[in-house]
C-alpha positions in Angstrom: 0.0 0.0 0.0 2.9 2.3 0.5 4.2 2.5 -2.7 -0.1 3.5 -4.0 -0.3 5.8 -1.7 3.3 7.4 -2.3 2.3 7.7 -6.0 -1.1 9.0 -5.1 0.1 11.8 -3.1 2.7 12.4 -5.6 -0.1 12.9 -8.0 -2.4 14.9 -6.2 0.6 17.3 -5.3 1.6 16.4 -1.8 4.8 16.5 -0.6 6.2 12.7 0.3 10.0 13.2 1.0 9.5 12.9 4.8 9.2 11.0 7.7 7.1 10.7 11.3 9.9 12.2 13.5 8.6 10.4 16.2 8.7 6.6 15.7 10.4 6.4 18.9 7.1 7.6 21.2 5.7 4.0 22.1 2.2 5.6 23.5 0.6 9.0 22.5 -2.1 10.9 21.2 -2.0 12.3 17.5 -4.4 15.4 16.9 -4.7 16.0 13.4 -6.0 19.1 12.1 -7.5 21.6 10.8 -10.6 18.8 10.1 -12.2 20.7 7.4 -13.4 18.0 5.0 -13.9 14.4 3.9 -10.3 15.0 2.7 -8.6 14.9 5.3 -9.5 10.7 6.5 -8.4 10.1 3.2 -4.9 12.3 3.5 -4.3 11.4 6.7 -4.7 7.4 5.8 -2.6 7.8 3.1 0.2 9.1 5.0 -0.2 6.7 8.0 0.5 4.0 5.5 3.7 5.9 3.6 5.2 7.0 7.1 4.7 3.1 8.6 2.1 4.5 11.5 0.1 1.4 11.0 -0.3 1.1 15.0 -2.2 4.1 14.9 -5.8 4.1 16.0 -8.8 6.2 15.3 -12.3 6.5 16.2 -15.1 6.9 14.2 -19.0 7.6 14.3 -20.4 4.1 14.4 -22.5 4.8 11.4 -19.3 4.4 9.2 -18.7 1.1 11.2 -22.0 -0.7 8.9 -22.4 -3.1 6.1 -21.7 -3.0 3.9 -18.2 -1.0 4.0 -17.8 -1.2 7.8 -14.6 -3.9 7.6 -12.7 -1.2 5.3 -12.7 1.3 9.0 -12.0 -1.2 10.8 -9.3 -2.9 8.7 -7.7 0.8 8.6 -7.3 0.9 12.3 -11.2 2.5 13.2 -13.0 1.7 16.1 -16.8 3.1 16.0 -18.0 5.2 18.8 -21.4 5.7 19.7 -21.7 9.6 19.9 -25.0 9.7 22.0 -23.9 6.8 24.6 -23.5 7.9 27.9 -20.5 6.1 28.8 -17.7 7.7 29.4 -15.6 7.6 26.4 -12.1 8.8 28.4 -12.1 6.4 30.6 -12.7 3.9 27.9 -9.5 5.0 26.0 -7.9 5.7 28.8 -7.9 1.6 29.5 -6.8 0.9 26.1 -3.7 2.9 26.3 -3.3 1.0 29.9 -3.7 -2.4 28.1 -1.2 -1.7 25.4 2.7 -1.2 25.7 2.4 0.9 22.7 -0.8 2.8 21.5 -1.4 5.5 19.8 -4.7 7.2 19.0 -5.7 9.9 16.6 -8.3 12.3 16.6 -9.5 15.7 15.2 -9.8 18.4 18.1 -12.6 20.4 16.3 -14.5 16.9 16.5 -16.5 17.9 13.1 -16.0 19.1 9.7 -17.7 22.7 10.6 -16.2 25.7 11.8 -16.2 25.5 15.2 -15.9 28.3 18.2 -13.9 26.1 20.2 -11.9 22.7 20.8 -13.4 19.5 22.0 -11.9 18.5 25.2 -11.4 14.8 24.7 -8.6 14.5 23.4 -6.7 16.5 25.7 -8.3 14.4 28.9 -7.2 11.1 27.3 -3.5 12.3 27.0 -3.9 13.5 30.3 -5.7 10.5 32.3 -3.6 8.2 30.3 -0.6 10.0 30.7 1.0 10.0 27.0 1.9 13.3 25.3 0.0 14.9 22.4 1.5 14.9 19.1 0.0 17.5 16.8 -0.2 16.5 12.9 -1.6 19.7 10.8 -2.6 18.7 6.9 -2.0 21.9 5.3 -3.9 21.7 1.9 -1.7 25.2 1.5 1.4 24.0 0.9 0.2 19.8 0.5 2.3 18.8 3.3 2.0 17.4 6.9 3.4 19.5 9.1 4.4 18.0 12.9 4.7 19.4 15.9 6.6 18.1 18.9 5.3 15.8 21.5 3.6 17.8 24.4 2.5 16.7 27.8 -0.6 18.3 29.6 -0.5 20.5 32.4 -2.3 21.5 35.2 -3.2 24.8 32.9 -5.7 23.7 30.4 -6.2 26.9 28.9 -2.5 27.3 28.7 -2.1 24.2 27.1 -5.2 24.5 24.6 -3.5 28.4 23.5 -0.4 25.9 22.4 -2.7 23.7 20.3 -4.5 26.3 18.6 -1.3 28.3 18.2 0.0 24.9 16.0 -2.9 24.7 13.9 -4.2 28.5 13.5 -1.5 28.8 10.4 -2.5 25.7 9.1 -4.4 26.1 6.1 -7.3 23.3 5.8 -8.8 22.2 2.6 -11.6 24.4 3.4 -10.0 27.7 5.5 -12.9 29.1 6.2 -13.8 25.9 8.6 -10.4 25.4 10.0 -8.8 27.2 13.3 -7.3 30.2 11.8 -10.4 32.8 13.1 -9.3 31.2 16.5 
C-alpha cells in the first residue's frame, strides 16, 4: 500500500519526502487538524501507511462502522464510537492505552468538519488521564504537506495548554480555511 499511496500523493501534489519524527514515542495521542473535510481521512490514511504509523488508532462515528463497508474502517485501524452513549468515552480510552505497551490514537480536536468556536476537550483528557503526550499533525492543503509538531504533555493549565494547540494549527491552512482554526 505504501508504494499506492506514495504515487497517489505524488499525484495529487503532496509533498512525500518525509518521515514521522517520532517513531520512537511507544504511547501518544496524535491530533490531526485543521478537520475541514472528507479530505482529510483520506490524506491522513494515506500518509499513516507511507510514514509506517500502521499502529495508529482512530475512532469513528459508528454509522461508518456498517455493512456494507464497515470492515474497510475497521481494517484501517477505526473503532466506532457511539456519539449519544452515555459512557464515558475517556475512561474507555484511557484503559486501552493501559492495556497496550504501545498505542497511539488519533483524533480531530474540532470533533466535526464545521467551523467550530472552540476545541473538543477529549482529546486532551485522554492524553492526560492516560498520561502519554500529544502529538499535533496539521494537513496543510496550502502547501500539501504534513506538518508535525513536537510531543507535548498536559499541564495543570488547560487553557495554557489548549493556547499551544490552537497556536499549532491557527497557520495551518485546511482544505476548506474558512472551517479550519485560523479565526481562532
Amino acid at each position: 500500500m505504501r508504494t499506492f499511496w506514495n504515487m497517489w500523493l505524488r499525484l495529487m501534489g503532496w509533498r512525500t519526502d518525509l518521515s514521522f519524527p517520532y517513531h520512537h514515542v511507544k504511547k501518544y495521542v496524535a491530533i490531526v487538524g485543521p478537520h475541514t473535510s472528507g479530505w482529510d481521512f483520506i490524506i491522513g490514511v494515506a500518509y499513516r501507511s507511507l510514514l509506517g504509523m500502521e499502529r495508529v488508532k482512530f475512532l469513528g462515528k459508528e454509522e461508518l462502522f456498517r455493512p456494507p463497508f464497515g470492515f474497510i474502517f475497521r481494517w484501517l485501524g477505526g473503532t466506532p464510537v457511539n456519539r449519544k452513549s452515555s459512557q464515558n468515552m475517556v475512561d474507555e480510552v484511557v484503559k486501552l492505552f493501559d492495556a497496550h505497551d504501545e498505542f497511539a490514537l488519533a483524533l480531530s480536536p474540532e470533533g466535526t468538519r464545521q467551523k467550530v468556536d472552540k476545541l473538543r476537550s477529549g482529546f486532551y483528557h485522554i492524553a492526560k488521564q492516560a498520561h502519554v503526550p500529544i502529538i499535533m499533525i496539521g494537513l496543510d492543503f496550502g502547501n500539501k504537506q504534513v506538518v508535525f509538531h513536537e510531543p507535548v504533555y498536559t499541564t495543570e493549565d488547560q487553557a495554557q495548554d489548549f493556547e499551544k494547540i490552537v497556536a499549532f494549527f491557527r497557520h495551518i491552512r485546511g482544505k476548506f480555511p474558512e472551517k479550519g482554526l485560523m479565526h481562532f
